[in-house]
C-alpha positions in Angstrom: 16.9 11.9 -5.7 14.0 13.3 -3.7 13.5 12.5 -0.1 10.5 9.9 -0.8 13.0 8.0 -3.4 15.4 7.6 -0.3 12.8 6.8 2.1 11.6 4.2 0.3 14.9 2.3 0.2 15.9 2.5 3.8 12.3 1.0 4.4 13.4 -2.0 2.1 17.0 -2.1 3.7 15.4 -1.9 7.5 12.6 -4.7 6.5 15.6 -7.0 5.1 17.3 -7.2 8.4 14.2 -7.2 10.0 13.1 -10.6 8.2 16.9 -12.1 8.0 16.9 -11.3 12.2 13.5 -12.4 13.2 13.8 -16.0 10.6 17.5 -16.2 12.5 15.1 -15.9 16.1 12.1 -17.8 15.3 14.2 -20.8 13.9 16.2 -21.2 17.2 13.5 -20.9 19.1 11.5 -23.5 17.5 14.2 -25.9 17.2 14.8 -25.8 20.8 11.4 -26.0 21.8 11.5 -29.4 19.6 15.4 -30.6 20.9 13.5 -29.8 24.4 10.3 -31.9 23.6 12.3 -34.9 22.0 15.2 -35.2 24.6 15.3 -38.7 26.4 17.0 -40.8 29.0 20.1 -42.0 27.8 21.9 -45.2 29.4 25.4 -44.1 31.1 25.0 -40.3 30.6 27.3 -38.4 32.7 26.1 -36.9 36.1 23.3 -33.7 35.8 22.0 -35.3 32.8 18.7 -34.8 32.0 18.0 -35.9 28.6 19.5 -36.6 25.3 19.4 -36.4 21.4 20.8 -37.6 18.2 20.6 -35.6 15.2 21.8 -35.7 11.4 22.1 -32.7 9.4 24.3 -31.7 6.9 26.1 -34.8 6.1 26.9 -34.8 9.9 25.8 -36.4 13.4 25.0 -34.5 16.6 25.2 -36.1 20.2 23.2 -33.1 22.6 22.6 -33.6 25.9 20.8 -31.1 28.4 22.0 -30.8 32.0 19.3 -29.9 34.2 21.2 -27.8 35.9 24.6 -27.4 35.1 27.5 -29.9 34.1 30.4 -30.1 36.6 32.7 -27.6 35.5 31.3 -24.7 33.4 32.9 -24.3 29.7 35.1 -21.3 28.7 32.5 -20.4 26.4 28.3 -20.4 26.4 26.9 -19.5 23.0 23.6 -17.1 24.2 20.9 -16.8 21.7 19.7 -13.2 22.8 20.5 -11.0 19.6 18.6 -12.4 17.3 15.5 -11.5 19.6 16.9 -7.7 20.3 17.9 -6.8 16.3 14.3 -8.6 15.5 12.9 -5.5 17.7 14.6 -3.3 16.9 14.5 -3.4 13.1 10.5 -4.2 13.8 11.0 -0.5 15.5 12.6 0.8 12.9 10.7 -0.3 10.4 7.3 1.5 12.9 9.0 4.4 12.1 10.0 4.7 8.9 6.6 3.6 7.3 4.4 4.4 9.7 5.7 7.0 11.8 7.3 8.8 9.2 4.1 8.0 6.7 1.7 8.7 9.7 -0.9 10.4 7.6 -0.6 8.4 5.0 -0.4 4.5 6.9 -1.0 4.9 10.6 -4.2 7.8 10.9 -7.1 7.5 9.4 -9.8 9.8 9.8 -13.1 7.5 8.8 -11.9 5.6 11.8 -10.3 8.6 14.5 -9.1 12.5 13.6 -5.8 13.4 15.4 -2.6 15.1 15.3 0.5 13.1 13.9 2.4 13.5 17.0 -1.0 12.2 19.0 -0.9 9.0 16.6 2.5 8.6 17.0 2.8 8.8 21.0 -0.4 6.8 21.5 2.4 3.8 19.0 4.8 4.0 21.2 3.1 4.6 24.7 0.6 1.6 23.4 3.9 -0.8 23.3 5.3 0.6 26.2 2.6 0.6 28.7 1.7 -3.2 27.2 5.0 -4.6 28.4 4.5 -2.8 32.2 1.4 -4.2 32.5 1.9 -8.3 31.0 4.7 -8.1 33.3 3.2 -6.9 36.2 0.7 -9.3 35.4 3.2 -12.1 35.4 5.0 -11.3 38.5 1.6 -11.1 40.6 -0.2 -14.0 42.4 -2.9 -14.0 39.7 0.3 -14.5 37.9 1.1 -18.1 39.7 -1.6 -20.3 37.7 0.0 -20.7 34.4 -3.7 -21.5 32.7 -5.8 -18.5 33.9 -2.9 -16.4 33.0 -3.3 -17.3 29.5 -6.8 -17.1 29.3 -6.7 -14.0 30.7 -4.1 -12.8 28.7 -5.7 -13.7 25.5 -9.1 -11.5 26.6 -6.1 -8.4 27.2 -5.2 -9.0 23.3 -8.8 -9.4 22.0 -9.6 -6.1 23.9 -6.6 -4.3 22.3 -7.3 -5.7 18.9 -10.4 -3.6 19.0 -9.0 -0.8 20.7 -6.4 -0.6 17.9 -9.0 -0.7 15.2 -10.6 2.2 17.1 -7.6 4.2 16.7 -6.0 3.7 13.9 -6.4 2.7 10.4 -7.2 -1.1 9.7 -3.4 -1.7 8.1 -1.8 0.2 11.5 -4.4 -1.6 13.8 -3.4 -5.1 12.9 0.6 -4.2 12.4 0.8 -2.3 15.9 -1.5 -5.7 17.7 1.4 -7.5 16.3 4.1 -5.2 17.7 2.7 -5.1 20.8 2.7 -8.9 21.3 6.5 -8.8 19.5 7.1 -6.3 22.1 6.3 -8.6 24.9 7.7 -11.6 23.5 11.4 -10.0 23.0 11.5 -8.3 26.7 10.5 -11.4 27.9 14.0 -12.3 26.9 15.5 -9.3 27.5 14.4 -8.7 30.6 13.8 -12.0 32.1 14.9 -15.7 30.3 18.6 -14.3 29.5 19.0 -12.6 32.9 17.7 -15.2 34.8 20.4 -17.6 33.1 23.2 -15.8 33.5 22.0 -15.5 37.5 22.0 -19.0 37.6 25.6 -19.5 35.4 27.1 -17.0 38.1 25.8 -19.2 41.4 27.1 -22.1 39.6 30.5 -20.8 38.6 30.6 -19.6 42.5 29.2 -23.2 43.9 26.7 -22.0 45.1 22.7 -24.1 44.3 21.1 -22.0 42.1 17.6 -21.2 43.3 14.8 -22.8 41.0 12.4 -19.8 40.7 14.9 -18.7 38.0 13.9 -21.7 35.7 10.6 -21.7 36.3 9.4 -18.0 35.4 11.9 -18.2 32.5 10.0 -21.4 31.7 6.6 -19.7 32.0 8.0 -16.7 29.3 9.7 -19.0 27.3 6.1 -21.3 27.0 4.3 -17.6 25.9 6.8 -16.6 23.5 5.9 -20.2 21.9 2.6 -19.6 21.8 2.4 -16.2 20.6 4.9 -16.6 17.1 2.7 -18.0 14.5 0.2 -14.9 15.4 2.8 -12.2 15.4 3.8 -13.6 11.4 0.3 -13.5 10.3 -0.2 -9.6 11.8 3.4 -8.5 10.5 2.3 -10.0 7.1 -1.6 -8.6 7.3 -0.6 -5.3 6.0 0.1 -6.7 2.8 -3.7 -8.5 2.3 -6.4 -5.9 2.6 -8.7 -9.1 3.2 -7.8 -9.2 6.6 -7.1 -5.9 7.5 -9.8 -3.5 5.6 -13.1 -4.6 7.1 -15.5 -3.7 9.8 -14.3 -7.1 12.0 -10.2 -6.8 11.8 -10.2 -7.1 15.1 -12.1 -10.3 15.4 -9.7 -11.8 12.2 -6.6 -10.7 15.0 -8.1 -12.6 17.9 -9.0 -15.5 16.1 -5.6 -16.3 14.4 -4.3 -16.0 18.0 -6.5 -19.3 18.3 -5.0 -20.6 15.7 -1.5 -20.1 16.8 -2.4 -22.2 19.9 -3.9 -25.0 18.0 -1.2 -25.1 15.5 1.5 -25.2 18.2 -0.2 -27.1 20.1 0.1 -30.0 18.0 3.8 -30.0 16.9 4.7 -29.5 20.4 3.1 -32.6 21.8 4.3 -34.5 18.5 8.0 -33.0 19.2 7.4 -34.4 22.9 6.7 -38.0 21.8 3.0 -37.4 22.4 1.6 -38.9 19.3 -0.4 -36.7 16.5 -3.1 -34.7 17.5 -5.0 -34.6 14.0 -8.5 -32.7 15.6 -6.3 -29.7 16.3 -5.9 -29.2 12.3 -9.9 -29.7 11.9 -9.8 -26.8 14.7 -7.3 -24.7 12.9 -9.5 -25.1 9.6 -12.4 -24.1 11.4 -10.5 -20.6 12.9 -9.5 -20.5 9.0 -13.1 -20.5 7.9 -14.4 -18.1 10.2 -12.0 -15.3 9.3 -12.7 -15.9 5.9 -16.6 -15.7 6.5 -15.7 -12.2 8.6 -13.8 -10.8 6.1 -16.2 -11.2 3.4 -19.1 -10.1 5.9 -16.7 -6.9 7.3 -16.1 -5.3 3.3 -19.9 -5.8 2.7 -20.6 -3.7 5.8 -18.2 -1.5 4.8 -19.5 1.8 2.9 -17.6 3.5 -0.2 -14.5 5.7 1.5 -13.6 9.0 0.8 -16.5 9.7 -1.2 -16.8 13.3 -1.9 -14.3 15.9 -3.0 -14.5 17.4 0.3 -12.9 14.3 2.0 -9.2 15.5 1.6 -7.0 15.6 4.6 -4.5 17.7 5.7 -2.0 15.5 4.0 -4.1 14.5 1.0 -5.1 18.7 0.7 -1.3 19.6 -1.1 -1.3 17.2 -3.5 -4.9 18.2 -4.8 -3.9 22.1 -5.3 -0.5 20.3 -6.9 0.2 21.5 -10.4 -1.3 18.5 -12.9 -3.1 17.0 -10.4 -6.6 17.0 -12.7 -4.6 15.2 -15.2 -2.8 12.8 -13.4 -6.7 11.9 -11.7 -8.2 11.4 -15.2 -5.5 9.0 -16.3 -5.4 6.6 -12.8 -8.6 6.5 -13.2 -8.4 5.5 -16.5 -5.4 3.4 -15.5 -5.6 2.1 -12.3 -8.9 2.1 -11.1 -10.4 -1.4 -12.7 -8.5 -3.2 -9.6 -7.8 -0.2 -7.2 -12.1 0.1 -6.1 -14.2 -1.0 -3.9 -15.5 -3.6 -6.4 -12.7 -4.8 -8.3 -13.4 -5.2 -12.0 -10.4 -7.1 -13.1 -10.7 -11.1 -13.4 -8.6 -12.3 -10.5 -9.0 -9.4 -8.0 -10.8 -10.0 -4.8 -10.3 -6.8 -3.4 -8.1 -3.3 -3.9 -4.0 -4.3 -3.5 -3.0 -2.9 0.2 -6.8 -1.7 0.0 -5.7 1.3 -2.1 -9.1 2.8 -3.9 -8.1 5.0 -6.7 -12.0 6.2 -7.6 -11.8 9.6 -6.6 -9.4 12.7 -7.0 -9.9 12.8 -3.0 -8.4 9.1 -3.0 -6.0 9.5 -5.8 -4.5 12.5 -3.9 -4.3 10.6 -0.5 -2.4 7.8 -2.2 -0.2 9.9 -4.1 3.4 8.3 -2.5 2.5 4.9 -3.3 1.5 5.9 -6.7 4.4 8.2 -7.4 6.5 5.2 -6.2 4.7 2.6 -7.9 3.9 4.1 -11.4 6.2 7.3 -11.7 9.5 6.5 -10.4 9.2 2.8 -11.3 6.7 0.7 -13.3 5.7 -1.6 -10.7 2.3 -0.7 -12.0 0.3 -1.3 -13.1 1.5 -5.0 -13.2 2.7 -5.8 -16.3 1.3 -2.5 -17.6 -1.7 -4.3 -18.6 -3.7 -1.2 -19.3 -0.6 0.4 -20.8 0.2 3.5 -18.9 2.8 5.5 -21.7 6.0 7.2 -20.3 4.3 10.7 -20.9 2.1 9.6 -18.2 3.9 8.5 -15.9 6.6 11.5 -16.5 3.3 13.3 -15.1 2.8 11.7 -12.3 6.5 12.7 -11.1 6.4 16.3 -12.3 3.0 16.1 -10.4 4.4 14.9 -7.1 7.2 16.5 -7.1 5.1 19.9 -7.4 3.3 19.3 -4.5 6.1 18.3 -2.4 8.0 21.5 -3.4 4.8 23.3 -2.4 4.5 21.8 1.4 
């Protein structure tokens, strides 16, 4: 098997662990946040007690209790919830390289939006997430730092501007999957970095009697309180890439810093139902507001959007070996034939609101530039088209392979 055939699977094996890591993550960290909101007084609870909880699940009972500090006598063993936020990042890395540093000219550069190098696209990835973290944290840790609301309101404006420095950059599927990392980035060195340090500072002062000083709690507090806030909007960019709708318009960036709006006012009400605060209903008319506004900008950014990759000359570098391929006229008069009543700018098939991962297949120019994703989708399986509703024959799709694997024998 070929090197894209392999590629492809250890994208799927990376993106599994990914998911199974960052479900194992987000779930402890919103059932604490909730055992955290709910706890209450409880009548002869032993010394250092803050709060309590019963729970049922699983046909059993559960009898928690949080000391604020510590108990007495520290137990022989401390279950830390750190890994599931470290293998979430670093399969999320993983997965930034296998698709989109790896398929750089095909995922992460696009030139209608910015011509550069691979290795300038790629650097600009990493040095983006990189340089983010530096700079929240600094943030943090400075007196500007110390008032918990302007720090989020300013932090908020920081992700707004990089949502539209991202869409300057790189392409619209890129631009709204790196905004994601670099909020994913922040959120898992927050605990890397600070919240599980700062525990086990405090477990070591306790286990050598000495008072643990408070600052400890309280910045882990403040990360633990953006981490919360931040979640829902990291799902919706890491699933964006997969619903041209909200990445493959003129306002992406506005879509990104409006669902981080959304994430507030979502959270915002379970947390204060969680703490016993009641049910802030007006927060869901808020959230279908947000709701309504993206949809209204994404239907506004793909009408100001023009027809891409128009001419024959538009090939890129990548997009260039695959049009001098062997059997590439062929294989362009049958997607077109095949593929191109959903995969346009104006979808003709009943059902279709815009081009699946905003792949246009009108032009030889755009047929070459998606040639993986074709050669995966409709030459080494029949994914497409779905159903094979326009009935691509196996001659055909034989083509596309012997076609593909011309030009990759070529480059």
């Amino acid at each position: 098997m070929d090197y894209t055939f392999w590629l492809e699977w250890a994208q799927f094996a990376m993106r599994w662990l990914h998911v199974i890591t960052a479900i194992a993550w987000i779930g402890s960290s919103f059932y604490f946040i909730a055992l955290d909101l709910g706890l209450r007084p409880e009548a002869n609870a032993p010394d250092g007690v803050h709060g309590a909880a019963w729970q049922v699940h699983g046909g059993g009972f559960y009898h928690i209790q949080k000391y604020l500090v510590a108990p007495d006598s520290m137990p022989k063993e401390l279950t830390w919830f750190k890994w599931e936020s470290y293998i979430t990042w670093l399969s999320g890395l993983g997965m930034l390289m296998l698709v989109y540093w790896a398929g750089a000219e095909f995922y992460l550069i696009d030139p209608r939006v910015l011509e550069m190098p691979v290795w300038v696209g790629i650097l600009i990835s990493a040095g983006s997430l990189t340089i983010g973290w530096l700079a929240y944290d600094w943030i943090c840790k400075s007196k500007f730092g110390e008032d918990n609301t302007r720090l989020m309101v300013f932090l908020y404006i920081v992700l707004v501007v990089m949502a539209w420095g991202y869409s300057q950059v790189f392409s619209g599927r890129a631009a709204l999957l790196h905004l994601g990392a670099f909020t994913a980035t922040i959120m898992s060195a927050n605990v890397y970095f600070l919240i599980i340090p700062n525990q086990k500072i405090v477990v070591a002062d306790l286990m050598a009697g000495r008072v643990p000083d408070p600052k400890y709690g309280k910045i882990a507090k403040q990360r633990s309180t953006h981490n919360n806030y931040l979640t829902l909007p990291v799902l919706f960019l890491m699933l964006s890439n997969h619903y041209p709708l909200a990445f493959a318009n003129d306002y992406n960036w506005l879509i990104a810093s409006l669902v981080f709006l959304m994430g507030v006012s979502i959270r915002h009400f379970f947390n204060t139902h969680h703490g016993h605060g009641g049910y802030l209903w007006w927060t869901w008319g808020v959230t279908a507001a947000l709701f309504a506004a993206i949809m209204a900008l994404s239907a506004a950014g793909a009408e100001a959007q023009g027809d891409p990759w128009d001419t024959a000359e538009d090939y890129t570098p990548a997009s260039q070996r695959f049009a001098d391929a062997a059997g590439f006229e062929d294989v362009t008069y049958m997607i077109m034939g095949r593929c191109s009543m959903c995969h346009a700018q104006d979808p003709g098939y009943d059902g279709i609101g815009a081009a699946p991962k905003d792949v246009h297949l009108e032009t030889p120019s755009q047929i070459a530039q998606a040639a993986q994703a074709i050669y995966l989708q409709a030459g080494v399986s029949d994914a497409m088209p779905p159903g094979n509703l326009s009935f691509m024959e196996p001659e055909e799709r034989a083509a596309i392979r012997a076609w593909y694997r011309a030009a990759m024998a070529d480059g």
